[in-house]
N, C-alpha and C positions, 0 to 999 in steps of 0.2 A: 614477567615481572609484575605489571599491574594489569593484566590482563590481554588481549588483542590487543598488537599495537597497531591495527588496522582501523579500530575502534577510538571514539572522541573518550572514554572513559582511561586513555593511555594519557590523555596529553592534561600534565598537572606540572605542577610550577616544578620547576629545577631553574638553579642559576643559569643552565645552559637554555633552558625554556621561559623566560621570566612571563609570556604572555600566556599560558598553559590555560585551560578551559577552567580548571579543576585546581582545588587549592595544594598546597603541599601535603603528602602521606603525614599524618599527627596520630600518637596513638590517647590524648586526652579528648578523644571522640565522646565517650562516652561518662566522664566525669564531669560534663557540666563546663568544659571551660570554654575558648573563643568559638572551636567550630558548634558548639552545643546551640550554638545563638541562634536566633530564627532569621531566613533570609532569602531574598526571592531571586539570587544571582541565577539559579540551576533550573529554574521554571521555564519552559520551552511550551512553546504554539502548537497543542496538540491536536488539532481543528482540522479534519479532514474531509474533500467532498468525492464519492465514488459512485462510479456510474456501476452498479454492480450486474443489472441484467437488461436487455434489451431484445425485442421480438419484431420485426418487422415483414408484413404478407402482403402481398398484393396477389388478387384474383383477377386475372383477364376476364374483359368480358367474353358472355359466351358467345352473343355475333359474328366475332372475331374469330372463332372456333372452329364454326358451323360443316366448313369447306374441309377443313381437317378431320373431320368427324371424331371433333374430342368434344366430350359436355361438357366438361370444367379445368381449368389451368389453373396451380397456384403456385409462385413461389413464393419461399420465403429464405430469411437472414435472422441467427438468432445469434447471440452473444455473451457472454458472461466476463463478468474484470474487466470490463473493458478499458479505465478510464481510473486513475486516481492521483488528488491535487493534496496535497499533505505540505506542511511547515517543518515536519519533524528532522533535527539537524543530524543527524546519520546518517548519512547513506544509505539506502537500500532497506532502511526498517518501516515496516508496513505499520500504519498505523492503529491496525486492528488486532497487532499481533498479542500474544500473552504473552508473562512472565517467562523466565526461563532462556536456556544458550541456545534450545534447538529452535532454528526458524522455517515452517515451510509459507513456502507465500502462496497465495492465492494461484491456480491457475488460470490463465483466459484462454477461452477457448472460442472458439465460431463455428459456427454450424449453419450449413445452406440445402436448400433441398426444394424440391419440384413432386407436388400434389396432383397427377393426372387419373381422372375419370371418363371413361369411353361410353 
């Protein structure tokens, strides 16, 4: 009918809805008349903080090493997506995302791994 009803752009005023997000279906949209008005009802907190990459290494020292006859050890932890703080009132809509129905979101992924040298 008016789109996903799983989506906040379903929930508009009906008598059976009277608190609906969104005004009632009108088709004088576009003549100028009440919904033409300017209005900041549908202005939403689009303001978001993402931790988008992250690398973290540590090298043993080599002292520590010595008896194992390895000259260098390093691990590390790397990261991507890891983290995002968004206001945006849908569900699950990324706040980076574009126009348009199709959404793929971001993927995070992690990555660990061990740098040995003999």
């Amino acid at each position: 009918m008016w789109g996903n009803p799983n989506t906040k752009n379903a929930d508009h005023w009906t008598p059976e809805n009277p608190d609906g997000y969104f005004p009632r279906p009108k088709s004088d949209i576009a003549g100028g008349g009440e919904l033409a008005k300017k209005q900041t009802k549908y202005l939403q907190d689009a303001s978001y903080l993402r931790l988008k990459n992250v690398t973290l290494g540590y090298t043993i020292p080599s002292q520590l090493l010595k008896k194992a006859k390895i000259r260098n050890l390093r691990v590390y932890f790397s990261g991507e997506n890891l983290l995002t703080f968004h206001h945006v009132e849908v569900k699950g809509n990324d706040p980076e995302k574009f126009g348009g129905d199709v959404y793929y979101p971001f993927q995070r992924t992690f990555s660990f791994g061990v740098n040995i040298g003999f």
